[in-house]
N, C-alpha and C positions, 0 to 999 in steps of 0.2 A: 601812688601814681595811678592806678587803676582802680576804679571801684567794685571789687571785689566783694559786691552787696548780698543781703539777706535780706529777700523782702515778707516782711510779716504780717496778717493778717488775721484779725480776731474778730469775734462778733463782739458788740455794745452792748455787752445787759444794761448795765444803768449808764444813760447817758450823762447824766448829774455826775456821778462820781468819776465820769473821765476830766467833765471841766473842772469839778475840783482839785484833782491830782494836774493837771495843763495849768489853773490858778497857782497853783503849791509850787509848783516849777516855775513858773516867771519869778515870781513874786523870791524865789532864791538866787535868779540872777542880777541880782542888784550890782553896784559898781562897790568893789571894795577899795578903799583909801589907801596909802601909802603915805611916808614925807614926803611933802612935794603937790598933794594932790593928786599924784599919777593911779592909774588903773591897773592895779596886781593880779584881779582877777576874772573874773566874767561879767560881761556885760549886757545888756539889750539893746540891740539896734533893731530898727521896723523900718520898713516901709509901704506901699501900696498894698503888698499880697503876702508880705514875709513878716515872720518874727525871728530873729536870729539870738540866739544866746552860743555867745563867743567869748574865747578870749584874745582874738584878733584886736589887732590896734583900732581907732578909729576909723583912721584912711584905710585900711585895709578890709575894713567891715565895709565901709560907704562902697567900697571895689566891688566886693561877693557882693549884695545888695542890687548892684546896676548890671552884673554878669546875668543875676538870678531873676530882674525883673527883664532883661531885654531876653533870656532863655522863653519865661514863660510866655512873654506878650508872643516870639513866634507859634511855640507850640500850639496856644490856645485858638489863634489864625489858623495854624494846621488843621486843627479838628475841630474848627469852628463852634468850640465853646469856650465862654468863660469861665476862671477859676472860680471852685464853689467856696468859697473863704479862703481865711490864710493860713497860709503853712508856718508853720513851727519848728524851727530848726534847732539844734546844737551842734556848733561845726567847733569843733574843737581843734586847736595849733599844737597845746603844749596839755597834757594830762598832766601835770602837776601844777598847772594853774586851778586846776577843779577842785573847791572840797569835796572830802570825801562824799558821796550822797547825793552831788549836786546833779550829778546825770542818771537820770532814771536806770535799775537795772536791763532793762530789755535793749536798750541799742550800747552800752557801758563796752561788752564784747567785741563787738563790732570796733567800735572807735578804739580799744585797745592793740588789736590787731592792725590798725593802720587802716581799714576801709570804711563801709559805711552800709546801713540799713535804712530803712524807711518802715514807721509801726501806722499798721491801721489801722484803725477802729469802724466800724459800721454799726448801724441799727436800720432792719430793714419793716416797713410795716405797709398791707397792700402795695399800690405798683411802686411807690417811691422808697429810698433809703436816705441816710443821713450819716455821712463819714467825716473821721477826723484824721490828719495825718501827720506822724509826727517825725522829721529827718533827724538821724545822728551819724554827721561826717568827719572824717579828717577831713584838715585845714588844706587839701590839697589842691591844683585847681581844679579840676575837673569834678570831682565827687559828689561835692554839695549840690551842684546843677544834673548830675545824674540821679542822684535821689529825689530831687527834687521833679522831675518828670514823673516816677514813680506816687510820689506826692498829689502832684496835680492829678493824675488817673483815679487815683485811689479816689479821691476826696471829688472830683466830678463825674466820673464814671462808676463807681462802687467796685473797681476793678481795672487790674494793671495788663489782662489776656493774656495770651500764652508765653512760658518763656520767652522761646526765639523771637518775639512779636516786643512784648515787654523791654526787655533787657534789650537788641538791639536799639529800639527811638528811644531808650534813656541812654544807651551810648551816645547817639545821634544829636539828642539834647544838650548833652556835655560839649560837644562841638560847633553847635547850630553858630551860624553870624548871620546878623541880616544883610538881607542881598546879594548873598555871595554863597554858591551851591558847590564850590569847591573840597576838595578833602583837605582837610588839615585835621590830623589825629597825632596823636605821639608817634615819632617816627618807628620808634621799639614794633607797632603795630605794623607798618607798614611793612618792614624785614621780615617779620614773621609771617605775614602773610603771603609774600611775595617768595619767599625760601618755602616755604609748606604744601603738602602735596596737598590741593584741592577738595576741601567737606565739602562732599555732596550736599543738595540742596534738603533732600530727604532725611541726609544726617544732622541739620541742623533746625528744619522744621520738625522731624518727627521723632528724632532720637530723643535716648533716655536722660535727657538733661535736666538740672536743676537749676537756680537763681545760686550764685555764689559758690560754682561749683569752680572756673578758672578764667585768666583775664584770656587767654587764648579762646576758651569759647567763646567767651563777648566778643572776641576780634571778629570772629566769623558772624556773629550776627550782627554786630555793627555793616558788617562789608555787603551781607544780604539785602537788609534796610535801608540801609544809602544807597545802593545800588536801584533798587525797586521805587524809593518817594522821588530820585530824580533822573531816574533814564526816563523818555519822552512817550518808551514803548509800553513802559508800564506802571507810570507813576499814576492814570487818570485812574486806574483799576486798584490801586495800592491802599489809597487814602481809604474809600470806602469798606475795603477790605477789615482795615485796623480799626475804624468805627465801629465795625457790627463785630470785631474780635472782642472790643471792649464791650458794648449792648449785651455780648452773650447771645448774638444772633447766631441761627443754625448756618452757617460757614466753615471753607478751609481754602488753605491754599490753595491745593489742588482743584477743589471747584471752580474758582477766579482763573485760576492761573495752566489749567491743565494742558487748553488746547495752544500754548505756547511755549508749552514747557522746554523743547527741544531750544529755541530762540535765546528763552532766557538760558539755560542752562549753556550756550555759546557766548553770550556776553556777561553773565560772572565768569568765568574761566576768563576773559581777554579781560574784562576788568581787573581781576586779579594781576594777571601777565602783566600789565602797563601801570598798575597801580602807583602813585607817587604823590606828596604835596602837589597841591593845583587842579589834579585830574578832575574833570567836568565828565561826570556819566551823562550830563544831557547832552552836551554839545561833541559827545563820542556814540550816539544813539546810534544803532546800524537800521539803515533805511531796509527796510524789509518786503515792503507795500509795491515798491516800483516797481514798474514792469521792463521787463528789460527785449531785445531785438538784438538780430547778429548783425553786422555790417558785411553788406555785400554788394559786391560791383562798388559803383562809385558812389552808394547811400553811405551818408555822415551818421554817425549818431553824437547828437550833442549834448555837454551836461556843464551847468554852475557848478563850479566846485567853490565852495567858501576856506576863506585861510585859517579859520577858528574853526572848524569841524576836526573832527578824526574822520576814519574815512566816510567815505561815502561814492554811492551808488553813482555810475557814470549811466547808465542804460544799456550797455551794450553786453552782449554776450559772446564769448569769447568761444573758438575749438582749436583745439590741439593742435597743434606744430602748423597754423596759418600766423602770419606775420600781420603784423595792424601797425599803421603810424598814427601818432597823437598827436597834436598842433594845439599849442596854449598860450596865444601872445597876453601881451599886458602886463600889470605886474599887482603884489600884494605885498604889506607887510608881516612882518613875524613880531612886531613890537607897535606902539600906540606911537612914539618916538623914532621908533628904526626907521633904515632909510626903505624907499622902495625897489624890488627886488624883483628881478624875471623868474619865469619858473624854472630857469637855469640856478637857482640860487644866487648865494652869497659865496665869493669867492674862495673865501678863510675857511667856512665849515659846512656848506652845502643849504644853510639853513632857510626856506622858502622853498627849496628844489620842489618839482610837483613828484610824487611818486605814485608806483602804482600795484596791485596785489589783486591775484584772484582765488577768488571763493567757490570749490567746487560743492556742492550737495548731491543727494541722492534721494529721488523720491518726496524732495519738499525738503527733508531733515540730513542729518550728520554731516553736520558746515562744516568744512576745514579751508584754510589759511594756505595762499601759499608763502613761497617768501615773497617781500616786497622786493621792486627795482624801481632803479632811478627811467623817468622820460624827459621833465625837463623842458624847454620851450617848444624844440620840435623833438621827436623820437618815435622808435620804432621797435618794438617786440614781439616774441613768438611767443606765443601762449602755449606753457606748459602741460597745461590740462583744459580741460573742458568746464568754462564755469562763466561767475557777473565778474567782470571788472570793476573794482572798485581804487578809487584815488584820493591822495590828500596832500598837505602841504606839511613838507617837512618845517618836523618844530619837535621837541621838545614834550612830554603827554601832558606834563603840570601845565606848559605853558602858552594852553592853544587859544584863550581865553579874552589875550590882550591883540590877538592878529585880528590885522583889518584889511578886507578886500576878499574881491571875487574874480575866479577867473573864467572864462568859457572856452570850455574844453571839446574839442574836435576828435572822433574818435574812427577810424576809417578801414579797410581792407589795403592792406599795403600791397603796389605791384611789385611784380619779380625783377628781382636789381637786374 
């Protein structure tokens, strides 16, 4: 179920003799016969960038094939290179479909245990090198495309970069869909990370971790990685980052990432906290940048609020035990389908209602949350603490994605009843 990988790395003395031994192994997964015609044992399916030696059925090999070419065509957009040759796989269903022999000893472990490795070969001379890579997965879904990102690095970059760098975007891979930046992981991940007290970023960048050490550590670097290629605040810094991890450029997190770290370090924690099928880290970015005003006397402060956002930034700033009314005519949907809906919501389950939360800090840093309340078309609140107001459109965290509409939100000094 999880790729619980070993990823291996050798130098190429003789490069001759690795494509001998890659010839040796094709050339033994031939189709063996049966009565009938039918296919008993392993076979070769190819495509554009892949060579697959399986014992998957046809259709089910043409399936891995279109997973494994639509994985890489994203990744290679990612990082803006093409694949340096083809990969070479053995995804194995059933380990007694294999003659003895037929799987190389070095990934055989691997795929007996139920996970999967990725072996690499190199030859490096002056500035260029030259890699070969070889996958051995179980037939499960996810693996084969998680090693296979390991694959792709290997064999175009001469290098997969640091664990937590590595191992999370081959989680990432396993998951990618095109055009759709949503979470969908094994729900198992989801629970776990959601019930789990919070790995610091430090213990997951800098701790003493290895490749194949557990699927819960991958959870956490998955959850770092996704979070980082598609929050808005830090994906433009992320991409280059994991290029020059792979170049072997002198870099680290901490350098890219330092003078934000408190920012990030509040939005994994809330993306943890709200984590679910659907969740969009771009379209839950916390506006950071705005500048915000108190409302006083009879100054407005006004702000779009969007129905597909999490929250976001109204402009106003908020003190202690002063009363403010909000005023949000119009209406939004919560569905592409649904009907339309006042910020009062929907009668049945509140869903559209506009709500709203303040964020006190100190000194720039230590954001905290308060609770959320409902305002609704028209409303009025005392602010608990000293902070930004921030508002959004009740919905669902998975399912903010499909709402459509905006509302313009009125945000005022309320007089004394």
């Amino acid at each position: 179920m999880f790729p619980l990988c070993v990823r291996l790395v050798r130098p190429l003395g003789l490069l001759v003799a690795l494509l001998v031994c890659v010839s040796a192994a094709s050339a033994q997964t031939k189709k063996d016969k049966a009565k009938g015609g039918q296919a008993v044992g392993p076979a070769d399916y190819r495509s554009e960038h892949f060579l697959v030696h399986s014992d998957l059925s046809a259709e089910e090999a043409k399936d891995l094939l279109d997973r494994l070419e639509t994985m890489l065509s994203l990744i290679s957009q990612y990082w803006a290179r093409p694949c340096a040759g083809i990969i070479e796989c053995y995804v194995v269903n059933d380990l007694s479909n294999w003659p003895d022999g037929q799987i190389p000893p070095e990934g055989l472990g691997s795929v007996q245990a139920g996970a999967g490795v990725t072996v690499t070969s190199t030859l490096s001379g002056g500035v260029g090198f030259l890699a070969r890579s070889v996958v051995y997965a179980k037939a499960d879904h996810g693996t084969p495309q998680h090693e296979a990102v390991h694959a792709y690095c290997g064999q175009t970059f001469g290098t997969t970069g640091p664990t937590w760098y590595s191992e999370g975007m081959a989680e990432m891979g396993q998951y990618w869909r095109k055009d759709d930046k949503s979470v969908r992981v094994h729900d198992v991940v989801i629970d776990y990370l959601r019930s789990s007290p919070p790995k610091s970023l430090n213990e997951i960048v800098n701790g003493e971790e290895f490749t194949g050490d557990s699927w819960q550590n991958y959870a956490w670097r998955w959850a770092l990685c996704h979070l980082l290629a598609n929050n808005t605040n830090y994906s433009a810094k992320f991409r280059p980052l994991g290029l020059a991890l792979l170049k072997k450029e002198p870099t680290s997190f901490e350098a890219v990432y330092g003078d934000m770290a408190e920012e990030i370090v509040f939005e994994y924690r809330f993306f943890l906290e709200h984590l679910e099928q659907g969740f969009r880290a771009d379209l839950c970015s916390w506006e950071w940048k705005r500048k915000s005003r108190l409302p006083k006397g009879s100054a407005v402060v006004t702000a779009k609020i969007k129905a597909d956002h999490g929250w976001q930034h109204s402009g106003a700033m908020v003190t202690s035990g002063t009363s403010y009314d909000c005023s949000a005519p119009g209406t939004w949907q919560t569905s592409k389908e649904g009907p339309a809906v006042s910020a009062d919501g929907a009668e049945q389950n509140g869903a559209g209602r506009l709500l709203g939360i303040i964020m006190s800090e100190r000194d720039g840093k230590d954001f905290k949350l308060g609770e959320p309340f409902e305002l609704g078309s028209k409303g009025r609140f005392t602010a608990t603490t000293d902070g930004k107001l921030y508002l959004r459109c009740q919905d669902s965290w998975g399912e903010l994605a499909d709402n459509k509409g905006t509302l313009t939100v009125k945000i005022k000094a309320g007089k004394p009843d």
